[in-house]
C-alpha positions as CSV (number, residue, x, y, z in Angstrom):
1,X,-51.3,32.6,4.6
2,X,-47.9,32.7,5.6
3,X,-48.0,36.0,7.1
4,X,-50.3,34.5,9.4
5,X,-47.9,31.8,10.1
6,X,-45.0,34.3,10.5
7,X,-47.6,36.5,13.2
8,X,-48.4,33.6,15.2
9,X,-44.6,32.4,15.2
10,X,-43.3,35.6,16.2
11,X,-45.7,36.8,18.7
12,X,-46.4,32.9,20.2
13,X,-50.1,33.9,19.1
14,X,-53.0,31.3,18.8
15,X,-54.3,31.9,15.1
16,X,-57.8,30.2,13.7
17,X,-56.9,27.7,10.6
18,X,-59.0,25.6,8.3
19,X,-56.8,22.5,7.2
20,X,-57.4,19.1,5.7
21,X,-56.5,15.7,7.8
22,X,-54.6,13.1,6.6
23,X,-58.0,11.5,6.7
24,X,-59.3,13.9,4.2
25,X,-62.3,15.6,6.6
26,X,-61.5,19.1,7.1
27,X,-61.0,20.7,10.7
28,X,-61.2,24.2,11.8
29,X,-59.0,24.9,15.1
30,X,-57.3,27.4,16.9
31,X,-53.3,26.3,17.0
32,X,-50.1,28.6,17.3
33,X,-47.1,28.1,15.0
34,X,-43.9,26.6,16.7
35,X,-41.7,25.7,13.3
36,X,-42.2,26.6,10.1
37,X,-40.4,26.2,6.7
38,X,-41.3,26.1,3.1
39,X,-43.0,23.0,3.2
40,X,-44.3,22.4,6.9
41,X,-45.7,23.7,9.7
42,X,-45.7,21.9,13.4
43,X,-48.6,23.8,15.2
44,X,-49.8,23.0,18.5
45,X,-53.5,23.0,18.6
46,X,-55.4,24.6,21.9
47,X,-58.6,22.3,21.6
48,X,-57.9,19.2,22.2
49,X,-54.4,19.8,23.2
50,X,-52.1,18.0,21.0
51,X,-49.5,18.9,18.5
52,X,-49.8,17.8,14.6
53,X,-47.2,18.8,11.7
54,X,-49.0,19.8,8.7
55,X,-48.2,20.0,5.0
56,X,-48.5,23.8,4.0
57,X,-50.8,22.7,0.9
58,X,-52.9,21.0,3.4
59,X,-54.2,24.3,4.7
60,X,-57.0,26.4,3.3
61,X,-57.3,28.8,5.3
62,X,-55.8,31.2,7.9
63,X,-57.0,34.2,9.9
64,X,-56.8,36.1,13.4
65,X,-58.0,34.2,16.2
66,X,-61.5,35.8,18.1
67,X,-60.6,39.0,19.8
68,X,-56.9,39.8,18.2
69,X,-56.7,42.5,15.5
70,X,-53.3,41.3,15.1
71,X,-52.0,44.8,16.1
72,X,-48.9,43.8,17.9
């Protein structure tokens, strides 16, 4: 997953991730990466607009957003 973070920090690409909330329901958005390190991510998510920071355990998943190969 953290190549994924790493494409989306570099390239200031929207990628689709599957996390858990604090809450403990799970959300699937579209957010780009703005800082990372070993333990956190703050992402900005596209749909609602807001930004959250996110525990790196809390996410489950990570891939390409619709329509990017990730080619770039």
């Amino acid at each position: 997953m953290k190549r994924f973070f790493r494409y989306s920090l570099e390239h200031n690409r929207a990628i689709r991730m599957i996390f858990v909330t604090e809450n403990g329901t799970i959300r699937q958005v579209n957010a780009v990466v703005e800082e990372m390190n070993e333990e956190h991510l703050s992402v900005y998510i596209l749909r609602p607009p807001q930004r959250l920071v996110l525990s790196c355990a809390d996410v489950l998943s990570c891939d390409y957003a619709r329509n990017d190969e990730g080619l770039e």
